[in-house]
HTML snippet that shows the backbone in 3Dmol.js (N, CA, C, O; Angstrom):
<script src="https://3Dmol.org/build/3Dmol-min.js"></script>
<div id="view" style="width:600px;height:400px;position:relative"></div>
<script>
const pdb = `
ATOM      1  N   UNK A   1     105.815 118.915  75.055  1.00  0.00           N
ATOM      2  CA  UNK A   1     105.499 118.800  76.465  1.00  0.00           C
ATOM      3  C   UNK A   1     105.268 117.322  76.799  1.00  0.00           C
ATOM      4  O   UNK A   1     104.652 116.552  76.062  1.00  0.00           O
ATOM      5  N   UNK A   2     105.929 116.932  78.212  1.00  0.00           N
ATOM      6  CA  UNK A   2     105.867 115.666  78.395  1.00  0.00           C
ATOM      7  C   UNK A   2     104.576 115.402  79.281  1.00  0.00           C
ATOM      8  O   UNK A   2     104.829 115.987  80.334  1.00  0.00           O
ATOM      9  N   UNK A   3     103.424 114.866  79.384  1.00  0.00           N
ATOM     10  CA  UNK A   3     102.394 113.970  79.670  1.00  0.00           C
ATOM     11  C   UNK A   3     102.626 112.989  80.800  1.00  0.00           C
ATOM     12  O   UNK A   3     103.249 111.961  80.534  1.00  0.00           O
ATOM     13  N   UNK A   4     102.150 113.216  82.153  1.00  0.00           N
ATOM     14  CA  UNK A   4     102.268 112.156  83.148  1.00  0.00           C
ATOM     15  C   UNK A   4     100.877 111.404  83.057  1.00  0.00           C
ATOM     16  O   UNK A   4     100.313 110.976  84.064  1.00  0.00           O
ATOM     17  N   UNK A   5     100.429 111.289  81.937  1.00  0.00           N
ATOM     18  CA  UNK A   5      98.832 110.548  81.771  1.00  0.00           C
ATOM     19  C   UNK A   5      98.944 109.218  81.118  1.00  0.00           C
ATOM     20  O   UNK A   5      99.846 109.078  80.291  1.00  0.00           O
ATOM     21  N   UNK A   6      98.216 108.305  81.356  1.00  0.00           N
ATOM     22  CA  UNK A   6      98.284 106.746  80.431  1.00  0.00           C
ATOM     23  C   UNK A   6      97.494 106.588  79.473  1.00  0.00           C
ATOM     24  O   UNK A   6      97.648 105.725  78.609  1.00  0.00           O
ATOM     25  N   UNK A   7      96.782 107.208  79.503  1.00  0.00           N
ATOM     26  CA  UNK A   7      96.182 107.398  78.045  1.00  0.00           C
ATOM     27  C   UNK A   7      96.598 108.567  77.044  1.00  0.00           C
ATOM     28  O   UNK A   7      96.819 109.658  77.571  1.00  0.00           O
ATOM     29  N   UNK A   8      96.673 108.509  76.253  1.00  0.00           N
ATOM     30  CA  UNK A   8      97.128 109.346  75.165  1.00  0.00           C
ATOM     31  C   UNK A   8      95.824 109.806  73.710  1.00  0.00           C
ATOM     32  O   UNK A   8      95.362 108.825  73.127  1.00  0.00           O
ATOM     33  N   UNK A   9      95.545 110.602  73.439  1.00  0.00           N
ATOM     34  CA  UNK A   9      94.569 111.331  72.362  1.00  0.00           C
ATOM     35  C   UNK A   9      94.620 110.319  71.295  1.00  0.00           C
ATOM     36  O   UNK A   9      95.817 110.039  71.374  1.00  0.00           O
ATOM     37  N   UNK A  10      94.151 109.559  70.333  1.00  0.00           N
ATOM     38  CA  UNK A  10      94.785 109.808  68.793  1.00  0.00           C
ATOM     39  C   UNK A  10      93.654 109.595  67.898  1.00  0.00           C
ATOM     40  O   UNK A  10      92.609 109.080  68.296  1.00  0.00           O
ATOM     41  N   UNK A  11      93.854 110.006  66.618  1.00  0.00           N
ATOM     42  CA  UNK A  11      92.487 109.990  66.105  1.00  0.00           C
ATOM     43  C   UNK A  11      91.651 108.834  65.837  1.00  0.00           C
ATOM     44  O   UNK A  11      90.724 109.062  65.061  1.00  0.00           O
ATOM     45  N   UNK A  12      91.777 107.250  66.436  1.00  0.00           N
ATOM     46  CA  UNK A  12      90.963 106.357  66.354  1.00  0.00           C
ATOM     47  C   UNK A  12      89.921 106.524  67.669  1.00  0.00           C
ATOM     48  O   UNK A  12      88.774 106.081  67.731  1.00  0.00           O
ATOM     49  N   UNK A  13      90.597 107.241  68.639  1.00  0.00           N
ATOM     50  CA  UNK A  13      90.414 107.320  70.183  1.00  0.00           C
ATOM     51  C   UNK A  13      91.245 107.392  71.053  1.00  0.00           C
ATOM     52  O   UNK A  13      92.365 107.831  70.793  1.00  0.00           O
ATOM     53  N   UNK A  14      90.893 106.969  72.330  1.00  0.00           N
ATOM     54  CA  UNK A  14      91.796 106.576  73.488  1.00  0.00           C
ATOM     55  C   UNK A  14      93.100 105.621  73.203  1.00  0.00           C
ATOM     56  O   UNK A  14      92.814 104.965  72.202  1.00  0.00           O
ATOM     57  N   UNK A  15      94.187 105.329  73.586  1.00  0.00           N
ATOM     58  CA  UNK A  15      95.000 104.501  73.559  1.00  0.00           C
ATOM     59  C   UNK A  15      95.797 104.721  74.816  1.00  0.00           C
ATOM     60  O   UNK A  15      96.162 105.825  75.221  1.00  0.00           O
ATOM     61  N   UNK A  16      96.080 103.314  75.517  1.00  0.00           N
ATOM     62  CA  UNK A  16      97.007 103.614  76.560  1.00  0.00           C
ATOM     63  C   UNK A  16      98.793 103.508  76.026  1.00  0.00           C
ATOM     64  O   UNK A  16      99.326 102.771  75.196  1.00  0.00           O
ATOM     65  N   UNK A  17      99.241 104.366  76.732  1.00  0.00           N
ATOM     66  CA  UNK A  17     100.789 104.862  76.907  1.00  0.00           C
ATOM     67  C   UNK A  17     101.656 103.832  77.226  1.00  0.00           C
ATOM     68  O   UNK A  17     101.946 103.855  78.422  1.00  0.00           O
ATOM     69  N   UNK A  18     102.148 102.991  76.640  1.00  0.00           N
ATOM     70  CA  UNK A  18     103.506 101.749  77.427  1.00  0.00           C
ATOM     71  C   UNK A  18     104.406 102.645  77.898  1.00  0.00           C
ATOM     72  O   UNK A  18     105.170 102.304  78.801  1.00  0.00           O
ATOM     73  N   UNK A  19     104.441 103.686  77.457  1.00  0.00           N
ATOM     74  CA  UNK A  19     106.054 104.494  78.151  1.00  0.00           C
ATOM     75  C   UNK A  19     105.253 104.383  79.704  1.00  0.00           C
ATOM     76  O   UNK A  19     105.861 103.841  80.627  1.00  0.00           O
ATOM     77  N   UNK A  20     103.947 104.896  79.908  1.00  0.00           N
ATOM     78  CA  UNK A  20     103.929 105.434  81.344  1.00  0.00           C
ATOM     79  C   UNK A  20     103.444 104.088  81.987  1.00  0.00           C
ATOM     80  O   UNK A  20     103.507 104.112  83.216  1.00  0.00           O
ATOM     81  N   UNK A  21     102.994 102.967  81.466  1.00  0.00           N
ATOM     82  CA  UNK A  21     102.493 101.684  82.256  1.00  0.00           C
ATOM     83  C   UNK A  21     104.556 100.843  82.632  1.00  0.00           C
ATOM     84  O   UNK A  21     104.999 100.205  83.588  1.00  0.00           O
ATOM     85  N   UNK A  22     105.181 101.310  81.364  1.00  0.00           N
ATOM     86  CA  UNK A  22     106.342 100.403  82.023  1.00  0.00           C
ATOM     87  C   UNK A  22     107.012 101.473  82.918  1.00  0.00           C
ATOM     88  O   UNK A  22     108.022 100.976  83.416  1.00  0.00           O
ATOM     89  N   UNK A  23     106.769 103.196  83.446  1.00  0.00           N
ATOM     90  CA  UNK A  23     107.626 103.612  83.749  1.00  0.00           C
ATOM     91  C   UNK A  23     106.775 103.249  85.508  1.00  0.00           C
ATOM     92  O   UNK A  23     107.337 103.574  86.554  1.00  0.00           O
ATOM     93  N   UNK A  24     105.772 102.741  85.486  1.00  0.00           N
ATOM     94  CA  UNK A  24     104.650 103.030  86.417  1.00  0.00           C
ATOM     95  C   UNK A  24     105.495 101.231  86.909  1.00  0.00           C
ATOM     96  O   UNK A  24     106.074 101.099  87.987  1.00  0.00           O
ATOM     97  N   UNK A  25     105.421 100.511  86.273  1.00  0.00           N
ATOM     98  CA  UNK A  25     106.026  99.559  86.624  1.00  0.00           C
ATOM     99  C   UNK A  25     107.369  99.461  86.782  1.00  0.00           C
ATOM    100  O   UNK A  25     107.517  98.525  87.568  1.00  0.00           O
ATOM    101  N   UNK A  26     108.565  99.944  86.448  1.00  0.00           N
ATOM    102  CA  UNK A  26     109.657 100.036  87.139  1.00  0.00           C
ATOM    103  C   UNK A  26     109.585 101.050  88.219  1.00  0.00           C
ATOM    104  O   UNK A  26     110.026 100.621  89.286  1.00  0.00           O
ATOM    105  N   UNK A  27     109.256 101.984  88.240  1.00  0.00           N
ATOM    106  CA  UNK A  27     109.043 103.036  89.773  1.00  0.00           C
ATOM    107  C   UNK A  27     108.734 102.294  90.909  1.00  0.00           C
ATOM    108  O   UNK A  27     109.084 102.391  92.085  1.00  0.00           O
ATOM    109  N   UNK A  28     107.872 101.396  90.200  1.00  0.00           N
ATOM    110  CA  UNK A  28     107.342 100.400  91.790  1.00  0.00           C
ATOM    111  C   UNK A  28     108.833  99.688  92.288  1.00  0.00           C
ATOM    112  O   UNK A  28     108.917  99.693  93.516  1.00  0.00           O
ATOM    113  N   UNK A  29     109.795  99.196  91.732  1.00  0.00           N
ATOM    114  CA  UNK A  29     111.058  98.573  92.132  1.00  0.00           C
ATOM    115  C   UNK A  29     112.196  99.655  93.129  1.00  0.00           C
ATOM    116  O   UNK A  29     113.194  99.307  93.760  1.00  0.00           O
ATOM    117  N   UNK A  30     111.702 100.794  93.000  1.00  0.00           N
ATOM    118  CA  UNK A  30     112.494 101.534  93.773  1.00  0.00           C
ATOM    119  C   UNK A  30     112.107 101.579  94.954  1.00  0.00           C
ATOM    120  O   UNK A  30     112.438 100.657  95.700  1.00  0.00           O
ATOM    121  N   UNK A  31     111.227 102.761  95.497  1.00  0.00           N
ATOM    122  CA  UNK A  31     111.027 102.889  97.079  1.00  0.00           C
ATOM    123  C   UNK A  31     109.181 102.959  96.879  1.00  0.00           C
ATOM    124  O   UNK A  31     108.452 103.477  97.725  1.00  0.00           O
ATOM    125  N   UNK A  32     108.810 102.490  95.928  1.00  0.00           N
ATOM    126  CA  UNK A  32     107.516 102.220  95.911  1.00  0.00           C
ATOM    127  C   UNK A  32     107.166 100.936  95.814  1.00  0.00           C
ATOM    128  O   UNK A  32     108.108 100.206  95.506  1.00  0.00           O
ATOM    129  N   UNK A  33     105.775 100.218  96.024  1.00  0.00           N
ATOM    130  CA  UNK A  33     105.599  98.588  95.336  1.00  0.00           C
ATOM    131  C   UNK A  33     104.300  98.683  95.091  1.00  0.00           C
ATOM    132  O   UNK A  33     103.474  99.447  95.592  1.00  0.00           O
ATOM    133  N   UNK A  34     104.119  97.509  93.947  1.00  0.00           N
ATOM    134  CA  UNK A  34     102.702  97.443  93.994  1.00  0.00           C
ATOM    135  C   UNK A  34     101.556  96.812  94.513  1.00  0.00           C
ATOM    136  O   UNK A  34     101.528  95.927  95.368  1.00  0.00           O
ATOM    137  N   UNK A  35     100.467  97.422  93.832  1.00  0.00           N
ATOM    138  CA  UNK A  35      99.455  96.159  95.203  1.00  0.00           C
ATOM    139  C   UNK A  35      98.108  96.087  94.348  1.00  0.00           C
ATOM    140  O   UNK A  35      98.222  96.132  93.123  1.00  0.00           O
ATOM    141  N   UNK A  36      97.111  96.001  94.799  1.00  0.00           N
ATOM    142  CA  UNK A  36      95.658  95.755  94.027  1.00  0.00           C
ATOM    143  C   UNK A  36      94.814  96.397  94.998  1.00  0.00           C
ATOM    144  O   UNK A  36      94.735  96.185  96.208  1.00  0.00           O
ATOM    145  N   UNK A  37      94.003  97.470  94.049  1.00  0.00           N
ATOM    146  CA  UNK A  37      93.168  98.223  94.398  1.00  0.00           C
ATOM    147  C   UNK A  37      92.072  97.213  95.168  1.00  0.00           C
ATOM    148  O   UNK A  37      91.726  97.310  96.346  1.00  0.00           O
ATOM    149  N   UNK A  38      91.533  96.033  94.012  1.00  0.00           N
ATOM    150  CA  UNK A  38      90.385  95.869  94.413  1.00  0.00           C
ATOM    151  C   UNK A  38      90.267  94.714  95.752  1.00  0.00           C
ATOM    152  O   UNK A  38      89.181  94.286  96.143  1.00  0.00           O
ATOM    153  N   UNK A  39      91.944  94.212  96.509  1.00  0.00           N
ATOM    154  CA  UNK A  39      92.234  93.811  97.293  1.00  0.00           C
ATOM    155  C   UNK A  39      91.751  94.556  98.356  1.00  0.00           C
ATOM    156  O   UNK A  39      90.934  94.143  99.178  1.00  0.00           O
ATOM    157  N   UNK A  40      92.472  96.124  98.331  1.00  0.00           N
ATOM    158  CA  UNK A  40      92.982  96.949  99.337  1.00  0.00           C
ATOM    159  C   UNK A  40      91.491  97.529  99.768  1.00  0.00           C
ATOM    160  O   UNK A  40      91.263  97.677 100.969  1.00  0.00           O
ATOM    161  N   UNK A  41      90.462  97.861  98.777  1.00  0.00           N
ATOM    162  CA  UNK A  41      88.992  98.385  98.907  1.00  0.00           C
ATOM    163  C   UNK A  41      88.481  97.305  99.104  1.00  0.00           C
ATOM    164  O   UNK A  41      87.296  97.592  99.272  1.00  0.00           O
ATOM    165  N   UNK A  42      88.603  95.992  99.220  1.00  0.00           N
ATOM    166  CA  UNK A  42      87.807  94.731  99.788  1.00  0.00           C
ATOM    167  C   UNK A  42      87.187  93.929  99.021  1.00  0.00           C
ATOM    168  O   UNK A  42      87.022  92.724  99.207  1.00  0.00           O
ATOM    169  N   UNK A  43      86.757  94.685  97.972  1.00  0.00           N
ATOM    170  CA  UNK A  43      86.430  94.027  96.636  1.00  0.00           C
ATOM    171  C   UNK A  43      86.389  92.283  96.476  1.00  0.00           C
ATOM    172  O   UNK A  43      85.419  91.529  96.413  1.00  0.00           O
ATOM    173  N   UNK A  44      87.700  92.030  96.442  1.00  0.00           N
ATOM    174  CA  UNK A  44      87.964  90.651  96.804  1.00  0.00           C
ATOM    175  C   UNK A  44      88.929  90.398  98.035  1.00  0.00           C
ATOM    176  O   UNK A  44      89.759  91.175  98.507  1.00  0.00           O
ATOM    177  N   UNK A  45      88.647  89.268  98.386  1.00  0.00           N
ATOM    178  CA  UNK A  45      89.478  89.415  99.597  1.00  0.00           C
ATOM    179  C   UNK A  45      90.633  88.085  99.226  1.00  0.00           C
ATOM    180  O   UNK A  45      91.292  87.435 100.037  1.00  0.00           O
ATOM    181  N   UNK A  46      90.608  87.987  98.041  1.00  0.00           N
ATOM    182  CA  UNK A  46      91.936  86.681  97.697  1.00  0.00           C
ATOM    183  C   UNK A  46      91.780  86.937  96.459  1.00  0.00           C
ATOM    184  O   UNK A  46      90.662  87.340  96.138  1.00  0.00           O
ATOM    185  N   UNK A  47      92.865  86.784  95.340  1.00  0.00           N
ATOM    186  CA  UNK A  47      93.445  86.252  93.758  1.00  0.00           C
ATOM    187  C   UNK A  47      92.410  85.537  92.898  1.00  0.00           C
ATOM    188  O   UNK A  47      91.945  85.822  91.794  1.00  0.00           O
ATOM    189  N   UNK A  48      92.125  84.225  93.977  1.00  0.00           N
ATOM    190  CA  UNK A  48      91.130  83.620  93.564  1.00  0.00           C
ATOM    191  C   UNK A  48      90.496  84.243  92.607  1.00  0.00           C
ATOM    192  O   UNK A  48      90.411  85.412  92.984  1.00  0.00           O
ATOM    193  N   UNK A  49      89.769  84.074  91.099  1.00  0.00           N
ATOM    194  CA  UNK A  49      88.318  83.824  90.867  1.00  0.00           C
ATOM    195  C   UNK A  49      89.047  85.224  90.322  1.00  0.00           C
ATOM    196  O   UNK A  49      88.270  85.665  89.475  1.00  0.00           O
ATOM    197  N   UNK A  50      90.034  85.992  90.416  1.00  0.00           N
ATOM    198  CA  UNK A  50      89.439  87.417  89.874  1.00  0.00           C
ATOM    199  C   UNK A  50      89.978  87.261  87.973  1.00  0.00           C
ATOM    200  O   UNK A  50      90.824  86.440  87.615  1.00  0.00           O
ATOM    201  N   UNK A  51      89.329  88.144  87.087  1.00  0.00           N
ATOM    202  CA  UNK A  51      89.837  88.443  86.230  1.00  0.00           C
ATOM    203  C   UNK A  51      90.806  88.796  84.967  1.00  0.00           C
ATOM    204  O   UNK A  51      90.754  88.706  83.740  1.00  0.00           O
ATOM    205  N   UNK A  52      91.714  89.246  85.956  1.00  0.00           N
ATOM    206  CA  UNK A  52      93.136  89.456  85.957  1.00  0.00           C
ATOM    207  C   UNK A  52      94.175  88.897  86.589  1.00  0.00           C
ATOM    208  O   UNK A  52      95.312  89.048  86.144  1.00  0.00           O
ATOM    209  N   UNK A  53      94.006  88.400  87.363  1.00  0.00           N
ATOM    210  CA  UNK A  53      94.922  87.437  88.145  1.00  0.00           C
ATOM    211  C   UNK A  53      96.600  87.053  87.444  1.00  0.00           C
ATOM    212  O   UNK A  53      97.710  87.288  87.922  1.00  0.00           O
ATOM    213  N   UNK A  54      96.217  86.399  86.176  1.00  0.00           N
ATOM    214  CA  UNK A  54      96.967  86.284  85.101  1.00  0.00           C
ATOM    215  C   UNK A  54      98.003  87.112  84.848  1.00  0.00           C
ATOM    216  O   UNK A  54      99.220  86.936  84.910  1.00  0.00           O
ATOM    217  N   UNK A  55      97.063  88.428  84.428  1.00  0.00           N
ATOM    218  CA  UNK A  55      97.938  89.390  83.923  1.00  0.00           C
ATOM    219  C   UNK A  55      98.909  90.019  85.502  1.00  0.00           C
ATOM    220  O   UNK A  55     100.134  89.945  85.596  1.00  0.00           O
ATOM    221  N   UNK A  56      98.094  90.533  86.456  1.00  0.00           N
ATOM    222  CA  UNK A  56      99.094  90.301  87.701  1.00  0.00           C
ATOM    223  C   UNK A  56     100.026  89.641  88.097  1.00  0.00           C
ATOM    224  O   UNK A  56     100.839  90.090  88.905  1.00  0.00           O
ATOM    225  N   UNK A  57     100.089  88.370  87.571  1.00  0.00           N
ATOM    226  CA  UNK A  57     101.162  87.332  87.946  1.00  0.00           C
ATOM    227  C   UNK A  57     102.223  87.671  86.971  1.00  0.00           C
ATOM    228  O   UNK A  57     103.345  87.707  87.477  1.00  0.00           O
ATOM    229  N   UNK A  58     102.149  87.978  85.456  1.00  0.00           N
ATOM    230  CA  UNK A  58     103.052  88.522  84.869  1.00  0.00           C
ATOM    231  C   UNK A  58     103.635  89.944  84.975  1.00  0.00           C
ATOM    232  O   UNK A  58     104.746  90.317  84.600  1.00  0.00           O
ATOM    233  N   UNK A  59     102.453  90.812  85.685  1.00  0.00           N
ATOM    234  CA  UNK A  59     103.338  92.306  85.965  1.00  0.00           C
ATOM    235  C   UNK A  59     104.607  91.376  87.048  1.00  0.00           C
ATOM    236  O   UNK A  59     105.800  91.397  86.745  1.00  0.00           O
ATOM    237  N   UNK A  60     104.125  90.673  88.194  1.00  0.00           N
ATOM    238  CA  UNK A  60     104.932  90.238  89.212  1.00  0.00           C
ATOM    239  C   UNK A  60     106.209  89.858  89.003  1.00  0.00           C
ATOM    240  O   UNK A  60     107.206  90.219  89.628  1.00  0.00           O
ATOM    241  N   UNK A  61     106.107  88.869  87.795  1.00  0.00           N
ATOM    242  CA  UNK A  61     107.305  87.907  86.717  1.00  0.00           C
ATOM    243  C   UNK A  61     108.064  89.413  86.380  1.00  0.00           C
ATOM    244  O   UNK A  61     109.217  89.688  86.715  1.00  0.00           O
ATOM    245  N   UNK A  62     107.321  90.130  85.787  1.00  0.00           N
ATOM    246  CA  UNK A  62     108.334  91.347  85.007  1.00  0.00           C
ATOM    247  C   UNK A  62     109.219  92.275  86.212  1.00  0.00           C
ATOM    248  O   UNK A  62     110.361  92.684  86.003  1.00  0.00           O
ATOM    249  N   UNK A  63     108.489  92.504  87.443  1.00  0.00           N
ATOM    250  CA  UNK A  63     109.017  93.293  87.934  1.00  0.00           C
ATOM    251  C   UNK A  63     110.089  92.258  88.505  1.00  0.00           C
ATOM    252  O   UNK A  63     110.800  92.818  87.670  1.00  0.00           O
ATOM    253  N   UNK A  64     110.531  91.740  88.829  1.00  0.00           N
ATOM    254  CA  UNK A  64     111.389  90.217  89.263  1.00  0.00           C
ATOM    255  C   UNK A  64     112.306  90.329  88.496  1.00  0.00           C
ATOM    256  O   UNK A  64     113.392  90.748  88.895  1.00  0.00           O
ATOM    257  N   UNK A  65     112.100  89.990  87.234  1.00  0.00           N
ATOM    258  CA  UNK A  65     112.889  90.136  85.795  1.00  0.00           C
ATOM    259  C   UNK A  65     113.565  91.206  85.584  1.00  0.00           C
ATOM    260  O   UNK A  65     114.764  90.927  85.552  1.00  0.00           O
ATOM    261  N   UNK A  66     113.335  92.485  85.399  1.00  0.00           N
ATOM    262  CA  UNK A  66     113.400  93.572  85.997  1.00  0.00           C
ATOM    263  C   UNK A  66     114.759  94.012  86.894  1.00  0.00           C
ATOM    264  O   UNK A  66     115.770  94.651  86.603  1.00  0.00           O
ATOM    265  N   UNK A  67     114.374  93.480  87.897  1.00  0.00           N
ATOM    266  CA  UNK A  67     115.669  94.089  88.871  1.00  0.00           C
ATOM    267  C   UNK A  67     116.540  93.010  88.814  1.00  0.00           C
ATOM    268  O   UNK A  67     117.708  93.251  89.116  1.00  0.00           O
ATOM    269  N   UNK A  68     116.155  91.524  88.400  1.00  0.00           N
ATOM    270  CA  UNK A  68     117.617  91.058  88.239  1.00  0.00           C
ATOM    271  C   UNK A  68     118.398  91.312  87.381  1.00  0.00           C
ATOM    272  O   UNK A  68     119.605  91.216  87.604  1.00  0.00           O
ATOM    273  N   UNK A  69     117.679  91.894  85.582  1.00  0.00           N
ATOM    274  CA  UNK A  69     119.031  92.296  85.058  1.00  0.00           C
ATOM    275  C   UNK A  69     119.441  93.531  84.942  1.00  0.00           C
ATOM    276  O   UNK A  69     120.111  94.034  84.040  1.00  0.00           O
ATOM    277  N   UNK A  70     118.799  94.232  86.362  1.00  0.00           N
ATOM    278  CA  UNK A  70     119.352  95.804  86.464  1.00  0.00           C
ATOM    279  C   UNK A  70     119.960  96.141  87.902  1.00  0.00           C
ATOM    280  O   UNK A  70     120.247  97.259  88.329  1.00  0.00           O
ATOM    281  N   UNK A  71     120.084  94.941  88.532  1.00  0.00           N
ATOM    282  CA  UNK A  71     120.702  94.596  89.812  1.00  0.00           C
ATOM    283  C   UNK A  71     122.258  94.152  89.764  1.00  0.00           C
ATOM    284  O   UNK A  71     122.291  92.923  89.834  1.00  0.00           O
ATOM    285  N   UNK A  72     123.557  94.700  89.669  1.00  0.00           N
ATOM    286  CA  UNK A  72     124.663  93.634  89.875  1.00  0.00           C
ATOM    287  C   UNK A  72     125.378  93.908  90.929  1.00  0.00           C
ATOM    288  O   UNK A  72     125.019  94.931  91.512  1.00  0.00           O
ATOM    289  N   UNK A  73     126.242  93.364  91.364  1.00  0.00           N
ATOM    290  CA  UNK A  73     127.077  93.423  92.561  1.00  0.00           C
ATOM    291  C   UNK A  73     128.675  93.798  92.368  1.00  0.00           C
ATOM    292  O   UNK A  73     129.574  93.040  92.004  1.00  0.00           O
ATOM    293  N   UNK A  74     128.744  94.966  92.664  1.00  0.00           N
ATOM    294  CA  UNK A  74     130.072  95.824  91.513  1.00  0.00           C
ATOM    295  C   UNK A  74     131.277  95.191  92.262  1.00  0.00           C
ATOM    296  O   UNK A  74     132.253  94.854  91.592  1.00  0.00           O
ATOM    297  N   UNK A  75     131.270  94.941  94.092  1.00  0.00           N
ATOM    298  CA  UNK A  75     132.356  94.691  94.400  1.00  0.00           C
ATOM    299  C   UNK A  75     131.968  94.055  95.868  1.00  0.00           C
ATOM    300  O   UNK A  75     131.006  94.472  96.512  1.00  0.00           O
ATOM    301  N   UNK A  76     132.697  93.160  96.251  1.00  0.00           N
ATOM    302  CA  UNK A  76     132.118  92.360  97.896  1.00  0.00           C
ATOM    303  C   UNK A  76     133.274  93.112  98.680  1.00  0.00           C
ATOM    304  O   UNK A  76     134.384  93.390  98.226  1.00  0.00           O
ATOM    305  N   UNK A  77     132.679  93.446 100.233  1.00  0.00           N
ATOM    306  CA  UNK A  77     134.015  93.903 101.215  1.00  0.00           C
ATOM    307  C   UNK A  77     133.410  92.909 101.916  1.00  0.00           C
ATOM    308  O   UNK A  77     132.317  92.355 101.801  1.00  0.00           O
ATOM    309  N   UNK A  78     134.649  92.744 102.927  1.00  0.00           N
ATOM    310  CA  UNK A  78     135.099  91.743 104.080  1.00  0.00           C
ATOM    311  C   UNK A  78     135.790  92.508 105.231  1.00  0.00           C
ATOM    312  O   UNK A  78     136.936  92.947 105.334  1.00  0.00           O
ATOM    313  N   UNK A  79     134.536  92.531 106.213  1.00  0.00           N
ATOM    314  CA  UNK A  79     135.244  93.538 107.425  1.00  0.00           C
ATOM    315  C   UNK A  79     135.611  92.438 108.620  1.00  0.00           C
ATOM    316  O   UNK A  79     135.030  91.436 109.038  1.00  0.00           O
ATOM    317  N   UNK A  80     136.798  93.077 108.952  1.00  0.00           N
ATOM    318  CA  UNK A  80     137.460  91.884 109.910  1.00  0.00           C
ATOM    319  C   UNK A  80     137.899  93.067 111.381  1.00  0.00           C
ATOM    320  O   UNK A  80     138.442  92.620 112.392  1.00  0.00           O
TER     321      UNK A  80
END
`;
const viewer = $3Dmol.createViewer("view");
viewer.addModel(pdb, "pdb");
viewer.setStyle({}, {cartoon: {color: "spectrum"}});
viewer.zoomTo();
viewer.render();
</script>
């Protein structure tokens, strides 16, 4: 049975899932995007100063990365 959860059981403990954090991160490239909770609840109101910032800037880099080498342009038309 397949698991829509990010954490996964195992006997040391908890462990999070890369299948569902990278599938959670390419989904956002389709008709979803992402954003920051603790933006959107007010938490912080700028990047600045937060924690993670870092690691956000590289989800950003990946999702970028991402659709350019899963993006190509099969054929150009020219309507006249």
């Amino acid at each position: 049975m397949i698991k829509n959860e990010i954490k996964m059981k195992s006997q040391e403990g908890e462990i999070f899932d890369k299948k569902q954090i990278a599938l959670a991160i390419r989904n956002s490239t389709f008709n979803d995007e992402l954003g920051c909770s603790l933006l959107d609840e007010g938490i912080f109101n700028k990047c600045d100063g937060c924690g993670i910032k870092d690691i956000c800037g590289e989800i950003d880099q990946m999702v970028d990365n991402y659709v350019d080498k899963t993006t190509k342009v099969v054929d150009n038309f020219t309507f006249e």
